[in-house]
C-alpha positions as CSV (number, residue, x, y, z in Angstrom):
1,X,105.1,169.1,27.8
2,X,104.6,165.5,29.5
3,X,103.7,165.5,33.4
4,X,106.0,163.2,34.8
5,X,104.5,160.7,37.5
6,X,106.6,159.8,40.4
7,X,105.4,156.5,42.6
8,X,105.7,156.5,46.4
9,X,106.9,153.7,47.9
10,X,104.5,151.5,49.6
11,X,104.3,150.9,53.0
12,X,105.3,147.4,53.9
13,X,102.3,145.7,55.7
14,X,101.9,143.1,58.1
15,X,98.7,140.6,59.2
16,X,100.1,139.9,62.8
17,X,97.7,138.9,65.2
18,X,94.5,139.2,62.3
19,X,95.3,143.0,61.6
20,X,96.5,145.0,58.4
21,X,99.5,147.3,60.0
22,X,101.3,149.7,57.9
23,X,104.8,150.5,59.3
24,X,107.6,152.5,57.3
25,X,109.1,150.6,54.3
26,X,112.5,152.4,54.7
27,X,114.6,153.3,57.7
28,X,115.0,151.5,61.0
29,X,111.9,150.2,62.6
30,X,111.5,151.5,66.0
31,X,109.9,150.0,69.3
32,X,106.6,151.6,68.4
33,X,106.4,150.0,65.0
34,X,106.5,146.6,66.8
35,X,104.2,147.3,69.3
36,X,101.3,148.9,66.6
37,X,102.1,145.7,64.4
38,X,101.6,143.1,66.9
39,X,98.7,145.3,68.4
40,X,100.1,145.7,71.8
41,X,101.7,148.5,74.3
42,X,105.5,150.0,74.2
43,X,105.8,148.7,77.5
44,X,104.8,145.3,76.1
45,X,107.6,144.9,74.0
46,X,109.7,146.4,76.1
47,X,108.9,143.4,78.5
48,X,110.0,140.8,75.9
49,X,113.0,142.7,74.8
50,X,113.9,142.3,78.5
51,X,113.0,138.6,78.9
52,X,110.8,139.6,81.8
53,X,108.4,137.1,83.2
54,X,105.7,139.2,82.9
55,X,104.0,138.8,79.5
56,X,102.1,135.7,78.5
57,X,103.8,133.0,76.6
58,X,101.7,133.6,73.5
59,X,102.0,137.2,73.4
60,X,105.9,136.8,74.1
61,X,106.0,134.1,71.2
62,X,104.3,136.8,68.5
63,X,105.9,139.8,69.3
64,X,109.6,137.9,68.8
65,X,108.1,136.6,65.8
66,X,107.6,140.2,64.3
67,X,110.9,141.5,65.5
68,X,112.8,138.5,63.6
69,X,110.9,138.8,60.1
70,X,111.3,142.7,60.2
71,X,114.7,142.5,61.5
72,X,114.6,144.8,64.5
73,X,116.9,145.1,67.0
74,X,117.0,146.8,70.3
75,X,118.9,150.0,70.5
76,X,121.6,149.3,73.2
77,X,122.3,152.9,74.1
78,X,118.8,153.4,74.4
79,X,118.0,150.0,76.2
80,X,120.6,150.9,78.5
81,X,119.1,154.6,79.0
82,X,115.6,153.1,79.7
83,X,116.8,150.8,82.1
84,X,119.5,152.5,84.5
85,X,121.9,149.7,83.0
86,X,124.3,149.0,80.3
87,X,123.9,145.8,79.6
88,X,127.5,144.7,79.8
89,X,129.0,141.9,82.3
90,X,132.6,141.5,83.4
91,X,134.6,138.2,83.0
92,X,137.7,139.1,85.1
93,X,140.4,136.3,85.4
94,X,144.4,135.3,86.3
95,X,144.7,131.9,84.7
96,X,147.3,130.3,82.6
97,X,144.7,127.9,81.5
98,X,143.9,129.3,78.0
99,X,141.1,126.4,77.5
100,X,139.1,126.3,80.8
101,X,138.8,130.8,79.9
102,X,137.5,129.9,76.3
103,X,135.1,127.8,77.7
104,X,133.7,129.8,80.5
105,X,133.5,132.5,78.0
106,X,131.5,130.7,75.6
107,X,128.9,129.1,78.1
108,X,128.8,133.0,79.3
109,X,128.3,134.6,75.8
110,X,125.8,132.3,75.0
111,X,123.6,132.9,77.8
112,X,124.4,136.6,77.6
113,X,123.5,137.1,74.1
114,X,120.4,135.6,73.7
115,X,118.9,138.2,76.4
116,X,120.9,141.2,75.0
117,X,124.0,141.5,77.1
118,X,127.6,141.3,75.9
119,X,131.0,140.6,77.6
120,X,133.6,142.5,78.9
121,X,136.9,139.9,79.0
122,X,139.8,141.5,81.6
123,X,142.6,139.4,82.3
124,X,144.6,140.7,85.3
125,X,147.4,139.8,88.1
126,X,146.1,139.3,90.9
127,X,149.4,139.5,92.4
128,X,149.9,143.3,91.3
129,X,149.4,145.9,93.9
130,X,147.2,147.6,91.4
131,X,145.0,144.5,91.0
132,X,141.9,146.5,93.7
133,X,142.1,149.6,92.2
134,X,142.2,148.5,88.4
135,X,139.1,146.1,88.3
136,X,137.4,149.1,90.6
137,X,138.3,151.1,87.5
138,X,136.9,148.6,85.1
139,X,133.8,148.4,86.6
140,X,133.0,152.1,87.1
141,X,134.4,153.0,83.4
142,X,132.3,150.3,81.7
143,X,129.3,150.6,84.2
144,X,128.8,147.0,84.3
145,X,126.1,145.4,85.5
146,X,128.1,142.3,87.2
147,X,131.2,140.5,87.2
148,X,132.0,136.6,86.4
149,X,135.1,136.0,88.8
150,X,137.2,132.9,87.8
151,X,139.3,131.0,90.2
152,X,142.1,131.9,91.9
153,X,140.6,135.8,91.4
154,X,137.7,134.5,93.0
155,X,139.0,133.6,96.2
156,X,139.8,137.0,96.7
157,X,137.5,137.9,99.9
158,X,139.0,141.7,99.3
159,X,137.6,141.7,95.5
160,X,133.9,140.5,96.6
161,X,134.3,143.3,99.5
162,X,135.1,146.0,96.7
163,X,132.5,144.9,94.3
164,X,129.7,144.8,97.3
165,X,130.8,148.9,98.3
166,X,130.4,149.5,94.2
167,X,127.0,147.8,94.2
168,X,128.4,145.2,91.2
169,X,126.7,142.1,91.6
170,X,128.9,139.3,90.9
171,X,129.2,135.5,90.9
172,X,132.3,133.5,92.0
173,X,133.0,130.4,90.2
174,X,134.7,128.0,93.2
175,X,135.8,125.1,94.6
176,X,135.0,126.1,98.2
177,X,131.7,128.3,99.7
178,X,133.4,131.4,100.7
179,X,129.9,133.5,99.9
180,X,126.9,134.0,100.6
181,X,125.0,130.8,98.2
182,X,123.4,133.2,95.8
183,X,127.1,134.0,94.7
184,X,128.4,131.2,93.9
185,X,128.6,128.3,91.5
186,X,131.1,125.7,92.7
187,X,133.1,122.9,91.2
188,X,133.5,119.8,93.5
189,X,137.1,119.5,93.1
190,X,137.8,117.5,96.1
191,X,135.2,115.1,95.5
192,X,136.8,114.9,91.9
193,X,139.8,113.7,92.5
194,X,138.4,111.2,95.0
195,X,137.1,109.4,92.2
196,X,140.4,109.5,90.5
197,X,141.9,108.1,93.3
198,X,139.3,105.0,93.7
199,X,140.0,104.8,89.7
200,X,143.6,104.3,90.4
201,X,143.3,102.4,93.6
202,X,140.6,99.7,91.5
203,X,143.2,99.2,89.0
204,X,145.8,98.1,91.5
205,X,148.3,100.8,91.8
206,X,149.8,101.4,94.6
207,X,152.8,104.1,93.8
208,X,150.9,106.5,92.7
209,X,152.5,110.8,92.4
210,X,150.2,113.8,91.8
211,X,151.3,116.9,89.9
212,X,148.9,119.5,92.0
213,X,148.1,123.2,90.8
214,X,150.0,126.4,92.4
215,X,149.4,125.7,95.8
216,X,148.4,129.3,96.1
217,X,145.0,128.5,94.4
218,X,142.2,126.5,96.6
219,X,141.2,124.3,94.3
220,X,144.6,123.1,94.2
221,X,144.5,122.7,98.1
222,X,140.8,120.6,97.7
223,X,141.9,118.1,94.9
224,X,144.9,117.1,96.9
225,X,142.9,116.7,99.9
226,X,140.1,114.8,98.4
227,X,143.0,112.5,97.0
228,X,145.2,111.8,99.9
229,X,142.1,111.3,102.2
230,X,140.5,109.0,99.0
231,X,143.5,107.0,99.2
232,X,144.3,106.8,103.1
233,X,140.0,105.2,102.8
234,X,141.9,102.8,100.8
235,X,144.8,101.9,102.4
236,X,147.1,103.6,100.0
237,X,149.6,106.6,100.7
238,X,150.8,109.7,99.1
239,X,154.1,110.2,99.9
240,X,155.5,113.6,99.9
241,X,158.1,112.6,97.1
242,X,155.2,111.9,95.2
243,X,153.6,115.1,95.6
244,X,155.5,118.1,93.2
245,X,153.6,121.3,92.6
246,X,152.7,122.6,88.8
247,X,151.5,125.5,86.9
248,X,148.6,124.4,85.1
249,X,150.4,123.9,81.9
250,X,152.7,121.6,79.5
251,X,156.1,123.2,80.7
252,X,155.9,122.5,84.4
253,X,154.1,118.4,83.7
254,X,157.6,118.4,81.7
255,X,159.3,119.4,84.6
256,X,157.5,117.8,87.8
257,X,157.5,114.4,85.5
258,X,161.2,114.5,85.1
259,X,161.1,114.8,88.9
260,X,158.6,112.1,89.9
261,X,160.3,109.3,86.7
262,X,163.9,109.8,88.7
263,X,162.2,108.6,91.4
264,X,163.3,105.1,92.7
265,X,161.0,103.5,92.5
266,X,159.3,105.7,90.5
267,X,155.1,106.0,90.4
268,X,153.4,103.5,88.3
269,X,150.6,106.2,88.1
270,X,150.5,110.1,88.0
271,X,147.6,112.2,88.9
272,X,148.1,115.6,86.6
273,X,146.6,118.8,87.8
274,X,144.9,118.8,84.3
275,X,145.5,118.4,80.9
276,X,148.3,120.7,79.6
277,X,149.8,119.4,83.0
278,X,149.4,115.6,81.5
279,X,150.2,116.6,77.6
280,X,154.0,117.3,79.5
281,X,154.1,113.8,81.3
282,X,153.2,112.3,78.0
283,X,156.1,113.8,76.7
284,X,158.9,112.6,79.6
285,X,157.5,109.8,79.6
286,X,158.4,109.4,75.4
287,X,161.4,110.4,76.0
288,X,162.6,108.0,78.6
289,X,161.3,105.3,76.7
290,X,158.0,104.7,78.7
291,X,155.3,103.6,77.2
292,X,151.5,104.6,78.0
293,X,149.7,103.1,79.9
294,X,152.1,100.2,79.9
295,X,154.4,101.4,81.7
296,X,152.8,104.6,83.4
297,X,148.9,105.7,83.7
298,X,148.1,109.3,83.2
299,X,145.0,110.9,83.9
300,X,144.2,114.6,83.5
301,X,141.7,117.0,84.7
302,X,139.0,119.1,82.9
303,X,138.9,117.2,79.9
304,X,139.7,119.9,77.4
305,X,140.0,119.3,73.3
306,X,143.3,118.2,74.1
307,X,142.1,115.0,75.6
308,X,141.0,113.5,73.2
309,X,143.8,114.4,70.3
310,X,146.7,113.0,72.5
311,X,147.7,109.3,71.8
312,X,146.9,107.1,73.2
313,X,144.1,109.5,74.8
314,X,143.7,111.0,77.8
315,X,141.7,109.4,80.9
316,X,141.0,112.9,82.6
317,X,138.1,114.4,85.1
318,X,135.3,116.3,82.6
319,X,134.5,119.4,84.3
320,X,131.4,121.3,82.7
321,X,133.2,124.3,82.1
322,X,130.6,125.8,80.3
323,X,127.5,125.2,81.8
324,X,129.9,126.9,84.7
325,X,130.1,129.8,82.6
326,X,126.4,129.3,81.3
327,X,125.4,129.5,85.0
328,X,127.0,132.5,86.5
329,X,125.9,134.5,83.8
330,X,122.2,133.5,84.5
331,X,122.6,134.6,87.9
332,X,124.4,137.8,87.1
333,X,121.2,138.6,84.8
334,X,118.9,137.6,87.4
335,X,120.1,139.6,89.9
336,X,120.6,142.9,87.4
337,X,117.2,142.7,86.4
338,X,116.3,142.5,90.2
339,X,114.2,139.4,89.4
340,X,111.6,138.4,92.5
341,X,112.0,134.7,94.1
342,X,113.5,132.6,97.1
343,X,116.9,133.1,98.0
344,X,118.8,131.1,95.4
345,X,121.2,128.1,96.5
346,X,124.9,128.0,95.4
347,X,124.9,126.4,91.8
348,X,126.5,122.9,92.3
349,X,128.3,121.6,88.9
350,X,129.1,117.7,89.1
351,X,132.5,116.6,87.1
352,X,132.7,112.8,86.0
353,X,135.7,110.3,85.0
354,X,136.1,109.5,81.7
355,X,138.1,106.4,81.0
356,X,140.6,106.3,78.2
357,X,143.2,104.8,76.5
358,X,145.9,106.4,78.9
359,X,145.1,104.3,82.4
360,X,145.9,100.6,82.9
361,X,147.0,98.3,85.6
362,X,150.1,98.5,86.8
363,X,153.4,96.4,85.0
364,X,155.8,96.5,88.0
């Protein structure tokens, strides 16, 4: 009879840090696996897993190291467990801007993500009179850790009140300072649409409309204060003919456009609310035979993808939509992991013009 020999796997070995580490070669590697390989303490690793600032660049540099070549990954349950926390941040929105969400959301995830949170995305209606007690529902059901509040949800003083009794940190991303500056990360709208007024005003129009957003949002409200006021430093007028109210997308710049062209005289310039708005004056204005910028100047607002695909392309306001995104979710991570420092200042984002095919100076 012939003794069969059966061989045991080897252990897989590692040289981090100058010494020979044996760790299982099968099954899931654990916390304590990473911290005997790289020849530190559990609560070590733990403090890189958790980005704290607490653990020496080096170190920091090594122990990531091991984790990426033996593929470990954080258990989430357990993370959350360990810490009180689950590691999950709201985005909770009521826009019809499809784009300026995206963006937010990516500038959001990839901040989140790279320190081990993920997103919880909740479109709602404002409007409803469920809209308190459903995102109160939200955030005790998921237990998150903060909320991202996009504009116009986030001009909801009632919301921030609700959030503050649930002890949810949160962020508002804003056009005016309606919260203490730690909250907030704000768009300069009025000061944005000043400069599209001094663009228009330098290329010599002088009828010039605006499409503004639902007047119920603020940042509607700032952007047609910052270009009436723009204009009045210039001489120039808005008259109220030339003011029509939008929705933020292609449907209603159809519409207002059909109102401001049958106008007479009608604008030789039209200030959009942004660029779904302007995609719809694009279109009135092909079918009344006017030509851009010939005949009419458009200009946008946000400078989405769209922008640049329309022809002749869009002149339009670039907001940094996600580095907005980007920055509240730094600050909702900040504040969940209770990090020590001065009081932080409101996050300021700067839009800028960018000058395309679709302004000129005036024909008429």
């Amino acid at each position: 009879m012939v003794k069969k020999t059966v061989l045991k796997p080897r252990a897989a070995r590692s040289t981090a840090g100058g010494a020979d580490v044996a760790v299982p070669s099968t099954g899931k590697h654990t916390i304590n696996d990473i911290a005997r390989l790289a020849n530190v303490s559990k609560k070590t690793v733990s403090r890189v897993i958790n980005q704290s600032p607490f653990v020496r660049e080096e170190t920091r540099a090594r122990i990531s190291e091991i984790m990426r070549r033996v593929g470990y990954t954080p258990d989430p349950q357990a993370r959350g467990l360990a810490f009180r926390r689950s590691f999950l941040m709201g985005l909770v929105y009521d826009n019809p801007n499809a784009q300026y969400v995206i963006n937010i959301q990516e500038g959001a995830l990839g901040a989140l993500r790279r320190n081990g949170y993920e997103l919880v995305v909740h479109p709602c209606d404002r409007t409803s009179e469920d809209f308190l007690p459903e995102i109160e529902q939200l955030v005790t059901r998921q237990k998150l850790d903060g909320v991202i509040l996009l504009p116009p949800v986030s001009e909801n003083d009632e919301l921030a009140a609700l959030l503050k009794r649930l002890k949810c940190h949160y962020v508002r991303v804003i056009s005016v300072p309606l919260d203490e500056p730690e909250n907030l990360v704000l768009s300069m709208d009025r000061q944005s649409a000043a400069q599209v007024a001094e663009h228009l005003a330098r290329l010599g129009h002088t009828r010039i409309a605006m499409i503004v957003g639902p007047s119920t949002y603020r940042s509607s409200q700032e952007r047609l204060i910052g270009f009436s006021n723009a204009l009045g430093d210039r001489g120039l007028t808005l008259p109220p003919e030339f003011v029509v109210e939008g929705a933020y997308n292609f449907e209603s710049g159809v519409a207002c456009a059909e109102l401001l062209l049958s106008r007479s005289p009608r604008p030789t310039a039209i200030f959009a609310g942004n660029d779904e708005t302007a995609a719809g004056v694009y279109r009135t204005a092909y079918l009344r035979g006017l030509k851009i910028p010939d005949d009419l100047t458009v200009v946008g607002f946000d400078d989405s993808p769209l922008a640049s695909r329309l022809c002749p392309s869009l002149t339009t306001m670039r907001q940094p939509i996600r580095d907005m995104g980007r920055l509240a979710a730094e600050r909702l991570m900040a504040k969940a992991a209770k990090v020590q420092g001065p009081p932080l200042s409101a996050s300021t984002v700067f839009p800028h013009l960018v000058v395309r095919e679709s302004s000129g100076p005036p024909r008429i």
